[in-house]
KEDREN-405360 format. One line per 10 residues: number of its first residue (from 1); for each residue z, y, x of N, C-alpha, C, O. Coordinates in Angstrom, 2 decimals. Layout:
N
NUM = Z Y X Z Y X Z Y X Z Y X | ...
//
This chain:
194
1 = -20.14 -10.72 -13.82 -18.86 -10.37 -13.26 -17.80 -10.41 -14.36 -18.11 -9.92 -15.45 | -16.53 -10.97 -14.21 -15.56 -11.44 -15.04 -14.98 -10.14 -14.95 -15.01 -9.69 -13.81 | -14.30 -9.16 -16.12 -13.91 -8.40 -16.38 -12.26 -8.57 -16.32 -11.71 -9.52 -16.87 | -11.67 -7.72 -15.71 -10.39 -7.64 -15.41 -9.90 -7.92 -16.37 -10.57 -7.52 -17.32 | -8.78 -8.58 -16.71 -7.44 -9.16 -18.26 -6.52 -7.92 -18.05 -6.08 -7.43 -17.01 | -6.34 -7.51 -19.51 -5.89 -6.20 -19.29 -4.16 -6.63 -18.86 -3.50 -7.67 -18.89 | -3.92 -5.32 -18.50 -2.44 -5.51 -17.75 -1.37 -5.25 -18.93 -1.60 -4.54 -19.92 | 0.15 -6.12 -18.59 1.00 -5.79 -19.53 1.33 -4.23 -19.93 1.72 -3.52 -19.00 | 1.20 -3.63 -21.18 1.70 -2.31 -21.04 2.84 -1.52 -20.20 2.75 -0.29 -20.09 | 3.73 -2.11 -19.69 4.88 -1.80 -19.09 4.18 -1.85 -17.61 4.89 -1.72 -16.62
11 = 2.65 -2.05 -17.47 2.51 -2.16 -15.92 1.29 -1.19 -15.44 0.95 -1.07 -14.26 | 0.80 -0.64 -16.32 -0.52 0.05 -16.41 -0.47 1.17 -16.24 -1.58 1.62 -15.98 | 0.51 2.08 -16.25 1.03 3.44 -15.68 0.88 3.75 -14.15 0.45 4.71 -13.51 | 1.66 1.96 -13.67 1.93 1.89 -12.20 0.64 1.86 -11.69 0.36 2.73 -10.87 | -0.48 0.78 -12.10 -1.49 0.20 -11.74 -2.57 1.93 -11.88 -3.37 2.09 -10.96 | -2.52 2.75 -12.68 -3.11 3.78 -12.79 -2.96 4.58 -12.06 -3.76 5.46 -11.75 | -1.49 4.34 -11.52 -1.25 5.56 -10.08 -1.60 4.76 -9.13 -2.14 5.36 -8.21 | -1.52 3.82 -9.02 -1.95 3.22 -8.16 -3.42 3.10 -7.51 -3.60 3.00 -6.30 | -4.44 3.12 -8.46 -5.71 3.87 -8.31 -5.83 4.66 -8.01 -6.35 4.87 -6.92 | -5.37 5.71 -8.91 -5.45 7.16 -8.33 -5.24 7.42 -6.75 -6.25 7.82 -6.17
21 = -3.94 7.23 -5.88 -3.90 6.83 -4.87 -4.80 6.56 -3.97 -5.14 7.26 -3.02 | -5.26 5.30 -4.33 -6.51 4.45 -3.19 -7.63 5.16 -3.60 -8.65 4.90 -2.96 | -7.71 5.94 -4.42 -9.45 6.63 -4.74 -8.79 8.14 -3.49 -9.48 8.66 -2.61 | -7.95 8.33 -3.68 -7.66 8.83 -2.65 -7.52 8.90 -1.25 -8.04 9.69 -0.47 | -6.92 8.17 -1.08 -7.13 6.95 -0.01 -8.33 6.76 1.11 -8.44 6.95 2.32 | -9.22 6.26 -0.07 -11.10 6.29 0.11 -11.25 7.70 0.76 -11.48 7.74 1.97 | -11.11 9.03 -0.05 -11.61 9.63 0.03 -11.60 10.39 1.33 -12.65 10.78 1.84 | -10.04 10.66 2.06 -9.64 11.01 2.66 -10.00 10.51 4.43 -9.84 11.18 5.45 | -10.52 9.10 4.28 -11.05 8.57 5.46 -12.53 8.05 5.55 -13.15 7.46 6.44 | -12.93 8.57 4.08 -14.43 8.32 3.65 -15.66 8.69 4.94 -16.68 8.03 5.15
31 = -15.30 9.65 5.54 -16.05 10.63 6.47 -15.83 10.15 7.79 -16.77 10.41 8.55 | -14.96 9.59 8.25 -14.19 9.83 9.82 -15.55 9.30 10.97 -16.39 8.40 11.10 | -15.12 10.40 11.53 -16.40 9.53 13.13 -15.12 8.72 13.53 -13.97 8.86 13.10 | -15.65 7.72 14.60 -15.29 6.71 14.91 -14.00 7.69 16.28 -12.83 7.38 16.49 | -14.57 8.51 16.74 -13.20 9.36 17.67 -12.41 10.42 16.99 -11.79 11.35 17.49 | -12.62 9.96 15.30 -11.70 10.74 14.23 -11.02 9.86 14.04 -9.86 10.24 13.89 | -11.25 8.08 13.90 -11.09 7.41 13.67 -9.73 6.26 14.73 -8.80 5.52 14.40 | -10.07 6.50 15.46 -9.43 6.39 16.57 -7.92 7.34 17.49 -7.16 7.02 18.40 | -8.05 8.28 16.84 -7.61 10.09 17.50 -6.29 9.44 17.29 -6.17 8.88 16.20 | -5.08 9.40 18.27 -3.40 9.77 18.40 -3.15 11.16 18.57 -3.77 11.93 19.31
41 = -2.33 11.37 17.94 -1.92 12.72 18.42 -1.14 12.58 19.92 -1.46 13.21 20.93 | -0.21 11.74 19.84 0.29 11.73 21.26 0.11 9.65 21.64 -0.44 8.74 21.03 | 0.82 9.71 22.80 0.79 8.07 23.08 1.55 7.39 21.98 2.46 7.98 21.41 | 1.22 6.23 21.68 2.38 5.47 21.40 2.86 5.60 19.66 3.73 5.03 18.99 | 1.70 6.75 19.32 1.26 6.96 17.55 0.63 6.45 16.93 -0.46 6.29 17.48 | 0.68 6.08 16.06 -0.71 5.38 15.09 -1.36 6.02 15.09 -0.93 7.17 15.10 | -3.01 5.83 15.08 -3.80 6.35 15.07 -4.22 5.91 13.62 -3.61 4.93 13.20 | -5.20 6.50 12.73 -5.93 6.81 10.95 -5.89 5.26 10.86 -5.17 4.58 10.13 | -6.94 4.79 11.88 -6.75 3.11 11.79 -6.00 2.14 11.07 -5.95 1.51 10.02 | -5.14 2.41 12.71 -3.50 1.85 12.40 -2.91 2.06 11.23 -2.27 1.20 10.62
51 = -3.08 3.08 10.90 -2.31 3.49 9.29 -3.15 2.58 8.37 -2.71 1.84 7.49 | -4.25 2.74 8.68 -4.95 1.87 7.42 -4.60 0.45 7.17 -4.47 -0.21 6.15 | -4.48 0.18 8.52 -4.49 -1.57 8.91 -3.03 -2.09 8.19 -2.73 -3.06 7.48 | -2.09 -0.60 8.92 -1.10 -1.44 8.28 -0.74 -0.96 6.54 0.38 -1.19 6.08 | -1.50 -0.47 5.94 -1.72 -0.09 3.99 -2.18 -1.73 3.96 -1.72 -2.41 3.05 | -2.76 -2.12 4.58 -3.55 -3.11 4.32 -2.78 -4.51 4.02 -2.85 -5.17 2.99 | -1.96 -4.84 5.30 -1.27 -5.64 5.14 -0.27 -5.45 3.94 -0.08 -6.30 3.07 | 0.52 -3.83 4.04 1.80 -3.80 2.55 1.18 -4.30 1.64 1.78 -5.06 0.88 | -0.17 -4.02 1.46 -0.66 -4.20 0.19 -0.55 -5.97 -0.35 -0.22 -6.56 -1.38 | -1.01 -6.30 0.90 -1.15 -7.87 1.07 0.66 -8.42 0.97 0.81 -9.55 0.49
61 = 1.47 -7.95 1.23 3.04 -8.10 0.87 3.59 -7.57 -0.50 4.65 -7.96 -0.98 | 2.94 -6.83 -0.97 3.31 -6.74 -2.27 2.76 -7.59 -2.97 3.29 -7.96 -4.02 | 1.52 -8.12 -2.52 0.57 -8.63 -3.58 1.74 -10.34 -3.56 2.17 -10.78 -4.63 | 1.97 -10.83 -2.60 2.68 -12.02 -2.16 4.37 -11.55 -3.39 4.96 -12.20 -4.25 | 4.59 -10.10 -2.82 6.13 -10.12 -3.73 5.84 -10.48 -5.20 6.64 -11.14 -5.86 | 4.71 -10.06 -5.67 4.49 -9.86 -7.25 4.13 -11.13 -7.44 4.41 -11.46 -8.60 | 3.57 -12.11 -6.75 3.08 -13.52 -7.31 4.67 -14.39 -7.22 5.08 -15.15 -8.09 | 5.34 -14.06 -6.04 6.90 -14.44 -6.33 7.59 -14.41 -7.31 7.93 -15.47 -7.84 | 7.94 -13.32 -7.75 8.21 -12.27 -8.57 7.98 -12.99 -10.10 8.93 -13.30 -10.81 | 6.56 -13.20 -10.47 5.87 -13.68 -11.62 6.55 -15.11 -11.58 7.02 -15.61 -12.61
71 = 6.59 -15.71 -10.46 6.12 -17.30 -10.36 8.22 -17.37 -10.78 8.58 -18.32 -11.48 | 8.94 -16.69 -10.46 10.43 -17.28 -10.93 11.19 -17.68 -9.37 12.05 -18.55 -9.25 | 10.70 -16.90 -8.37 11.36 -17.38 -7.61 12.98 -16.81 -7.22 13.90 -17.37 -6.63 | 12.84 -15.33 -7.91 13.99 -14.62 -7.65 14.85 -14.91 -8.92 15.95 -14.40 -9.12 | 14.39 -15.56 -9.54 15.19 -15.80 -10.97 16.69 -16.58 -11.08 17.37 -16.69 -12.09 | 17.00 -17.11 -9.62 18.24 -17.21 -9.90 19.10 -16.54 -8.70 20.22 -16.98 -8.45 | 18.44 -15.27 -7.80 19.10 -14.67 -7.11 19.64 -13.31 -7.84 19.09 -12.31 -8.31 | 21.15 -13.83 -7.71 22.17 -12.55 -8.20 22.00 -11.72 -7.70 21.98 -11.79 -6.47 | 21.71 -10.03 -8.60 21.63 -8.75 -8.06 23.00 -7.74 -7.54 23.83 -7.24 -8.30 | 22.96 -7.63 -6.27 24.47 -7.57 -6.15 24.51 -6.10 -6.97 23.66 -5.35 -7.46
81 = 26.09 -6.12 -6.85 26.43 -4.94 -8.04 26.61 -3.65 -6.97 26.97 -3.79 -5.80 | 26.28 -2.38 -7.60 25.86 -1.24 -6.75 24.89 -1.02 -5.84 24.75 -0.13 -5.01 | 24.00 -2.31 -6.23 22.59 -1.55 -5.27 21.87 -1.52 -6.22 21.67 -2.35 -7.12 | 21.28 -0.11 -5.92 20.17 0.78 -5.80 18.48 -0.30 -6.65 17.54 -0.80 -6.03 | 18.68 -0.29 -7.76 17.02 -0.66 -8.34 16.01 0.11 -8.75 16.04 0.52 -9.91 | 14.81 0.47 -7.82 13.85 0.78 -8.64 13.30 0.02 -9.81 13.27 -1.21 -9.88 | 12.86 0.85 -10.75 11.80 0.23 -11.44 10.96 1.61 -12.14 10.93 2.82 -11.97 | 10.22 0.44 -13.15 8.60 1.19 -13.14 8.37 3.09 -13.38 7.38 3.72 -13.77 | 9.70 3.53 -12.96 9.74 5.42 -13.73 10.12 5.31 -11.50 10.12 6.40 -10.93 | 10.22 4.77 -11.12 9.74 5.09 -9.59 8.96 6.76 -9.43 7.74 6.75 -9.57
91 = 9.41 7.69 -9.25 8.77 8.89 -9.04 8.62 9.50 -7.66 7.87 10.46 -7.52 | 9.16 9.10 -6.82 9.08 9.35 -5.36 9.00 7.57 -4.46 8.97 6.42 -4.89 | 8.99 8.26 -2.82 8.47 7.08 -2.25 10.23 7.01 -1.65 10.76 7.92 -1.01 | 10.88 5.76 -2.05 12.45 5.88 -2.02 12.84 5.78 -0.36 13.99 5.70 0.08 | 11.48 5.82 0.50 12.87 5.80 1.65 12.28 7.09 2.81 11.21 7.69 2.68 | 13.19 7.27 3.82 12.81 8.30 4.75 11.27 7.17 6.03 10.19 6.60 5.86 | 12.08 7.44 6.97 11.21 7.01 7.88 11.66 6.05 8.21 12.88 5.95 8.34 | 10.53 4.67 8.53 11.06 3.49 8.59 10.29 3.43 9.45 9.30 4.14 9.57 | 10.92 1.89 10.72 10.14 0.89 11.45 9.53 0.07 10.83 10.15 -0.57 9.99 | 8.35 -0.15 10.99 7.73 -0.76 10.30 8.30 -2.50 10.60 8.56 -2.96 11.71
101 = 8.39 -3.28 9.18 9.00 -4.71 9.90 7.43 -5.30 10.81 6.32 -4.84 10.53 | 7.65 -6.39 11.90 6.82 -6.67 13.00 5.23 -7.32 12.09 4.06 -7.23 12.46 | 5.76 -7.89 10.93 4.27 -8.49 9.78 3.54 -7.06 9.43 2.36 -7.19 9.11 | 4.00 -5.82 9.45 3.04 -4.89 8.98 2.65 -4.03 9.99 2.16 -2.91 9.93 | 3.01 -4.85 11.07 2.34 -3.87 12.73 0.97 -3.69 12.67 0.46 -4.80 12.46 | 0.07 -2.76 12.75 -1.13 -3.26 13.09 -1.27 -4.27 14.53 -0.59 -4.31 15.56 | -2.30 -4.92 14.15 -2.95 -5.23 15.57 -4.02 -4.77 16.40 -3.59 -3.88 17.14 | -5.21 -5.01 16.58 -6.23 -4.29 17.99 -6.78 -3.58 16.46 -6.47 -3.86 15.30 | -7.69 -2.60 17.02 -8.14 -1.76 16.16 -9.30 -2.23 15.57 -9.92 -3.19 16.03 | -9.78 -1.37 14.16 -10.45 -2.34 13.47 -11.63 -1.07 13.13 -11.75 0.14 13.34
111 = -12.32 -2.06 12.54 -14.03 -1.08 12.53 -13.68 -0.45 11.21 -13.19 -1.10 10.28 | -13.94 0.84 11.15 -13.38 1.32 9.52 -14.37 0.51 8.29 -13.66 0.24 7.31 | -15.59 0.14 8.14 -16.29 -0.53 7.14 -15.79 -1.49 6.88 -15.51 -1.59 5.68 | -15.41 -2.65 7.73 -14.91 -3.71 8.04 -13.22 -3.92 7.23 -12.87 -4.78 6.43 | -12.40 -2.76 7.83 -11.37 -2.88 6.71 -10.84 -1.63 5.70 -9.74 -1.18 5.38 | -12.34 -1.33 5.37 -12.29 -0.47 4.04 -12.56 -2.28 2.93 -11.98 -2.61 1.90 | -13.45 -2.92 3.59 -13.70 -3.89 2.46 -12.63 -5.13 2.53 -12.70 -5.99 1.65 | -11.90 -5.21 3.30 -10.41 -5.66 3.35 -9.58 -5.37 2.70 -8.92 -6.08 1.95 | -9.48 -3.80 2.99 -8.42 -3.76 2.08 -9.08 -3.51 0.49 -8.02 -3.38 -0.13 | -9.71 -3.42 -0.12 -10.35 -3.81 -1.19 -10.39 -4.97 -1.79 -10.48 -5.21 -2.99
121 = -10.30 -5.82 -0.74 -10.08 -7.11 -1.25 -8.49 -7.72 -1.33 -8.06 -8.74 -1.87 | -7.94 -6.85 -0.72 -6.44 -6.68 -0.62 -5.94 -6.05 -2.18 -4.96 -6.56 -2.72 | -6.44 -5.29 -2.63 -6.36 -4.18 -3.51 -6.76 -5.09 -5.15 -6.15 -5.05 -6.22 | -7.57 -5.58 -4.90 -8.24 -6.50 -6.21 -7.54 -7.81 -6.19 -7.72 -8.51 -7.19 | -6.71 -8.33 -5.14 -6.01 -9.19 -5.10 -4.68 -9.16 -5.98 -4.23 -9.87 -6.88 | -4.23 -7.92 -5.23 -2.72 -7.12 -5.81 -3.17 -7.27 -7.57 -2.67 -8.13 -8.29 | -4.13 -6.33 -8.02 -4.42 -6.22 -9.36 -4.32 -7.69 -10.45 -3.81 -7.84 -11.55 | -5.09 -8.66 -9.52 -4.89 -10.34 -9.58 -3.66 -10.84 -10.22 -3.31 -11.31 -11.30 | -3.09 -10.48 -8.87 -1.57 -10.78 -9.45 -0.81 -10.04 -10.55 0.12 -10.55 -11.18 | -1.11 -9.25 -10.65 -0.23 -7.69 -12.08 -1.08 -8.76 -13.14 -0.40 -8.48 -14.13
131 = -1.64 -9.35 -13.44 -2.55 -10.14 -14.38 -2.10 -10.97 -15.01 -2.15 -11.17 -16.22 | -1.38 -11.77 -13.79 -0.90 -12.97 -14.36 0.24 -12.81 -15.26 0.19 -13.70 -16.10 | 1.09 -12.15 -15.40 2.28 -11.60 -16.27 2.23 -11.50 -17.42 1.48 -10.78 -18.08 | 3.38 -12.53 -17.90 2.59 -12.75 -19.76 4.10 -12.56 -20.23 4.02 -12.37 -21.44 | 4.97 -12.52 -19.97 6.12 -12.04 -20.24 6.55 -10.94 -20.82 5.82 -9.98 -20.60 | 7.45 -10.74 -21.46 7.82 -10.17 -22.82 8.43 -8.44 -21.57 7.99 -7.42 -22.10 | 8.97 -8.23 -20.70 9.52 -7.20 -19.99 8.93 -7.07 -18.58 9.38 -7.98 -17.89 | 8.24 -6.41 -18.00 8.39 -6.70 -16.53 9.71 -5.87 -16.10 10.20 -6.22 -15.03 | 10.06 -5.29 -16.49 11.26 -4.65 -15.66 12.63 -5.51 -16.20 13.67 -4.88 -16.32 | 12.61 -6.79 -16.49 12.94 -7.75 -16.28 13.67 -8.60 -15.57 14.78 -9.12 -15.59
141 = 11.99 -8.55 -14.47 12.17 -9.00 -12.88 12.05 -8.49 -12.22 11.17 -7.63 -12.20 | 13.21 -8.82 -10.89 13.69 -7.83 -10.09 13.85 -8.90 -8.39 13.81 -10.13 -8.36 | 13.98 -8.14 -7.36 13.60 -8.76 -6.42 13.88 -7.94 -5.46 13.69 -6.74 -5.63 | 14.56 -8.60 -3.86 14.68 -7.32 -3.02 14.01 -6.99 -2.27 13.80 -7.99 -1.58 | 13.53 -6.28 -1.94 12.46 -6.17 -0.70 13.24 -6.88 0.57 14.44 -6.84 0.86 | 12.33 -7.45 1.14 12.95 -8.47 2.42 13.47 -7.55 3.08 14.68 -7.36 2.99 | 12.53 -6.65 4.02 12.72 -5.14 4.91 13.85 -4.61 4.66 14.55 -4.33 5.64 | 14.28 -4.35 3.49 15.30 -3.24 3.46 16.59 -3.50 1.96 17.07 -2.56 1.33 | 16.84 -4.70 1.74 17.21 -5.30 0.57 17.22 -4.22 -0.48 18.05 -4.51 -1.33 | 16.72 -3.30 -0.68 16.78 -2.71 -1.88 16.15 -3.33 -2.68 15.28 -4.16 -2.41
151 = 16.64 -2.88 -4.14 15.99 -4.41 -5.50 14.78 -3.54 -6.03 14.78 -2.34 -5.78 | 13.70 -4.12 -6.77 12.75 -3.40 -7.16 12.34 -4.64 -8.38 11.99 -5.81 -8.21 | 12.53 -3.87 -9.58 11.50 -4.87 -10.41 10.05 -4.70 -10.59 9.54 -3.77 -9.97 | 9.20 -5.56 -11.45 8.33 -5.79 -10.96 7.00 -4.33 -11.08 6.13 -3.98 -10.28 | 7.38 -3.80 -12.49 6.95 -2.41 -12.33 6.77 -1.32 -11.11 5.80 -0.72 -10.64 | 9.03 -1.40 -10.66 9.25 -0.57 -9.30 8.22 -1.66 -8.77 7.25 -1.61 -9.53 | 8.00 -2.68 -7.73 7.13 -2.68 -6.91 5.49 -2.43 -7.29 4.61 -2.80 -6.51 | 5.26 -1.97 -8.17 3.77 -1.45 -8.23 3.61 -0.10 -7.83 2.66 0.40 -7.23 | 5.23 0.69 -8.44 5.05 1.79 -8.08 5.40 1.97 -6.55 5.06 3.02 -6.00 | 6.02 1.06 -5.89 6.49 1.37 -4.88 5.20 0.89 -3.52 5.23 1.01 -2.30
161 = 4.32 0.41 -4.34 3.00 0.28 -3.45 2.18 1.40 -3.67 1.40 1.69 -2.77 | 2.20 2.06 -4.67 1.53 3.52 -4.48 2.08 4.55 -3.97 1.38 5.54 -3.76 | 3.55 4.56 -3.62 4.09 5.40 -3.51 3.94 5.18 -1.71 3.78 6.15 -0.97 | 4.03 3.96 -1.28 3.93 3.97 -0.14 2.48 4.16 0.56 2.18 4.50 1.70 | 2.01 3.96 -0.13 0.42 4.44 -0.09 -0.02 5.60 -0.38 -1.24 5.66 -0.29 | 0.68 6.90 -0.83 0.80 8.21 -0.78 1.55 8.74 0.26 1.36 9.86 0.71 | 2.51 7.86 0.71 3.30 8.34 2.01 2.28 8.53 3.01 1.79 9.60 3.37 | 1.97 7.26 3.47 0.88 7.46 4.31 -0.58 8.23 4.31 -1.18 8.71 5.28 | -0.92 8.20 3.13 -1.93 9.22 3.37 -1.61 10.72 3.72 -2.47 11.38 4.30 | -0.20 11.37 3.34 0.33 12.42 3.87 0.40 12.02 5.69 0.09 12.88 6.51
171 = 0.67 11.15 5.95 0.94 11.04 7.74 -0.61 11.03 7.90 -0.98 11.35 9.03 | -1.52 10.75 7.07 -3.44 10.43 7.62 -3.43 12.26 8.06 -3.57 12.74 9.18 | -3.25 12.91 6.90 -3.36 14.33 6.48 -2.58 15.16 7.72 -3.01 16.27 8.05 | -1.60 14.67 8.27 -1.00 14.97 9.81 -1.95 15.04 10.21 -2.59 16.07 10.00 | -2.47 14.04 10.93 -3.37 13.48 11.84 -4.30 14.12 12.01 -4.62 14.55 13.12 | -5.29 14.43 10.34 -6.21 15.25 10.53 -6.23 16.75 11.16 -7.08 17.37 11.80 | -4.76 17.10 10.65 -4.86 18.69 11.09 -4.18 19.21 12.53 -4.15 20.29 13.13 | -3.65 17.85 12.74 -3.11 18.04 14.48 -4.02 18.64 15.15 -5.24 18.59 15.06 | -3.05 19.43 16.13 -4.18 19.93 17.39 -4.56 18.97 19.02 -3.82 18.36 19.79 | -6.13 19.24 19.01 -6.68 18.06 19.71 -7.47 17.24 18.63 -7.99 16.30 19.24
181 = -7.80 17.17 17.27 -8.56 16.20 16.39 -9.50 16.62 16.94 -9.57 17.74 17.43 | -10.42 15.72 16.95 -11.85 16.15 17.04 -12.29 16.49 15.92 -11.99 15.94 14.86 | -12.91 17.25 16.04 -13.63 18.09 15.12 -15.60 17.70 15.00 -16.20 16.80 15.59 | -16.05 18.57 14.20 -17.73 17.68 14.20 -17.95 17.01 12.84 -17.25 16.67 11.88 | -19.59 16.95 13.31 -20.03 16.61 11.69 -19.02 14.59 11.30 -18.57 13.87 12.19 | -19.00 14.31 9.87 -18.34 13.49 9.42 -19.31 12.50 8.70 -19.86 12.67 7.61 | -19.41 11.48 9.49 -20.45 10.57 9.16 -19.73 9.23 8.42 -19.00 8.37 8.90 | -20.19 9.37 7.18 -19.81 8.41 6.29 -20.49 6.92 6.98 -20.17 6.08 6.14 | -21.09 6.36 7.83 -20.91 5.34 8.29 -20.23 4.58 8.97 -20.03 3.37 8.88 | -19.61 5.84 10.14 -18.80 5.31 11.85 -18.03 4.42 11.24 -17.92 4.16 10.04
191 = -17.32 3.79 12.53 -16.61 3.27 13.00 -15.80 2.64 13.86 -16.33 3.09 14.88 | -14.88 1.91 14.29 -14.91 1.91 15.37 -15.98 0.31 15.93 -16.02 -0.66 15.18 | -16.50 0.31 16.86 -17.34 -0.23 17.03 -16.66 -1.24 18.56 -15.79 -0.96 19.38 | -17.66 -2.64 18.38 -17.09 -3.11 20.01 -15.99 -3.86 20.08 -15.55 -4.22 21.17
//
């Protein structure tokens, strides 16, 4: 097994919370029965799933922003003056409550084993890309998020994939303690099945 290329120093803070996070992440849906797994609180809510499915895809959109990002594509788009840039000292998740844009909808529901190793492969992808960066600054490069044109260089979007990936595990952490969860033993296999 080829050993990860270590990351630029300016990116390894992010990439460390960023772990931290998804070991979190893991942990928090490590257990779920498959009608834990499944559970809305009301109609028309994401269900643990859904949340996952759609971590899954951001992840898979960041991983796409950062190979942009690296590759020079934003390099001759002017940053307009007075907006708002994260970068890599990102300490909160910068926005309130959003619609999700229609690419990070989930779709039909998914077996939790099935996209625990998805998004893992989502996750080692992202890392992929933080790799390729041989450049003297990442906070450097800067880029707007499509969704919501705020600018993020390339640091801010590492942090801004953990950060959004802490958001949501606070909405998982809803979920769990809503009334109506099912309750019962927590079988590290389920899923949803079928």
């Amino acid at each position: 097994m080829q050993m990860p290329i270590e990351l630029h120093p300016g990116l390894r803070a992010g990439w460390e919370f960023a772990e931290r996070v998804r070991g979190e992440l893991l942990e928090v849906i490590g257990s779920l029965t498959t009608a834990q797994w499944v559970f809305r609180r009301e109609p028309g809510s994401w269900c643990i799933a859904e949340v996952v499915e759609h971590l899954r895809r951001a992840e898979i959109g960041s991983s796409k922003m950062v190979r942009k990002l690296i590759r020079g594509d934003y390099f001759t788009q002017e940053y307009p003056a007075g907006t708002t840039l994260y970068t890599a000292a990102l300490d909160r998740y910068p926005y309130g409550r959003l619609e999700a844009p229609p690419v990070l909808i989930p779709g039909p529901l998914r077996d939790r084993g099935d996209l625990e190793r998805e998004l893992s492969v989502a996750h080692a992808r992202f890392r992929l890309e933080l790799e390729r960066f041989r450049g003297a600054d990442p906070e450097a490069l800067r880029s707007p998020d499509p969704a919501t044109g705020t600018w993020f260089t390339l640091g801010g979007w590492v942090k801004l994939q953990a950060w959004h990936e802490a958001h949501h595990i606070g909405q998982i952490k809803g979920i769990l303690a809503a009334p109506g969860f099912p309750r019962g033993p927590l079988s590290p296999t389920t899923g949803v099945s079928g």
